[in-house]
N, C-alpha and C positions, 0 to 999 in steps of 0.2 A: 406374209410369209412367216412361219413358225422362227422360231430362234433358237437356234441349236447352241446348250451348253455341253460344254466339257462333258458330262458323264453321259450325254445322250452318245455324244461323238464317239468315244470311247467305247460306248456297248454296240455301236453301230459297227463299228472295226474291229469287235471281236467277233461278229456275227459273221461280217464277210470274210473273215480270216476262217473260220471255222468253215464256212460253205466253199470257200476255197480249198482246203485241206479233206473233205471229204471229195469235192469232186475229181481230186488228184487221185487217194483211193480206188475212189469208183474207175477210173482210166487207168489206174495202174492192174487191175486184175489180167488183162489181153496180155501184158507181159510175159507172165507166170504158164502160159499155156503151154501145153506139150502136143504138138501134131504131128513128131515120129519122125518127118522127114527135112531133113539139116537144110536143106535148098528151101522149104518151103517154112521152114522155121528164119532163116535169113532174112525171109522176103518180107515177113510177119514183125520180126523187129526192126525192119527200115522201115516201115508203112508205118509201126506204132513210134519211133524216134521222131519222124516227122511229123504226124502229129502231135507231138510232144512240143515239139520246137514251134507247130502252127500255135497250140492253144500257150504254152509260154509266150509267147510274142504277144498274143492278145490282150495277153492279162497283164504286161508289162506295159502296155504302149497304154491301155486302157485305164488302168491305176493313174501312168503318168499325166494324161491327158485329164481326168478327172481332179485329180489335184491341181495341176493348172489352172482350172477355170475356177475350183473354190478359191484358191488361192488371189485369182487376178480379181473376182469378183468380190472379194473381202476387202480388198488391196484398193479398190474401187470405190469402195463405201467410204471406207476411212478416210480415202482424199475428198471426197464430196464434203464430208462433212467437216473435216477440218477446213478445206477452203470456205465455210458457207461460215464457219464459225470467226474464220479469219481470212477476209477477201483481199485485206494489204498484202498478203504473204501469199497469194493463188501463183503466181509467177512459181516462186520456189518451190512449192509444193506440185507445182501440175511437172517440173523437171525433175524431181523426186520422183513422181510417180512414174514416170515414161521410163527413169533409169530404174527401177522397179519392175516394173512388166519387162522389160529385156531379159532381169536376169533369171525370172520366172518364166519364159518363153526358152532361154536357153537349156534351162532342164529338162524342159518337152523334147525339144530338140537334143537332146542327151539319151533321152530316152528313146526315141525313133531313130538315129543311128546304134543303140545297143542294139534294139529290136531288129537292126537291119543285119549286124551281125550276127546275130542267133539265128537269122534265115538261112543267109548266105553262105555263112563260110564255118558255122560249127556242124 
């Protein structure tokens, strides 16, 4: 597996921020439409809101979930190898880690209740 430094990471998160920000663009044009008639203009921005709120929700739960797992899986490495470096201390460390991934699990879980509110009730 390649080894991701800092500046790779970083041009990699301005990439997807940038492809992000155009894809919003490109979805935000349906807004701007004019079809003349107010009832069918209504209908055109509850169909384009909702999908608003479908693709926010993706990108939110989706982000959250992918940091999660870099996150646990770094979080992962570092215990292995600090236990393998020091097996007397693997007790503390492997309780470290488990209180570790909770509070990494709970931000996903943060995140998928937002996203349940963006569906639901905005």
């Amino acid at each position: 597996m390649r080894n991701l430094n800092a500046k790779k990471l970083r041009r990699l998160a301005i990439v997807l921020a940038m492809v992000a920000a155009a894809m919003m663009m490109v979805l935000t044009v349906g807004v701007f439409a004019d079809t003349g008639d107010s009832a069918a203009a209504a209908d055109a921005a509850a169909a384009t809101t909702t999908g608003f709120k479908a693709i926010a929700a993706a990108i939110a739960i989706g982000l959250a979930a992918c940091g999660g797992a870099i996150g646990m899986g770094v979080f992962g490495a570092k215990t292995s190898e600090g236990i393998s470096r020091q097996p007397e201390a693997g007790g503390q460390i492997r309780t470290s880690f488990m209180l570790g991934l909770v509070f990494i699990e709970t931000v996903v879980i943060y995140a998928l209740l937002t996203v349940i509110l963006i569906i639901f009730v905005l």
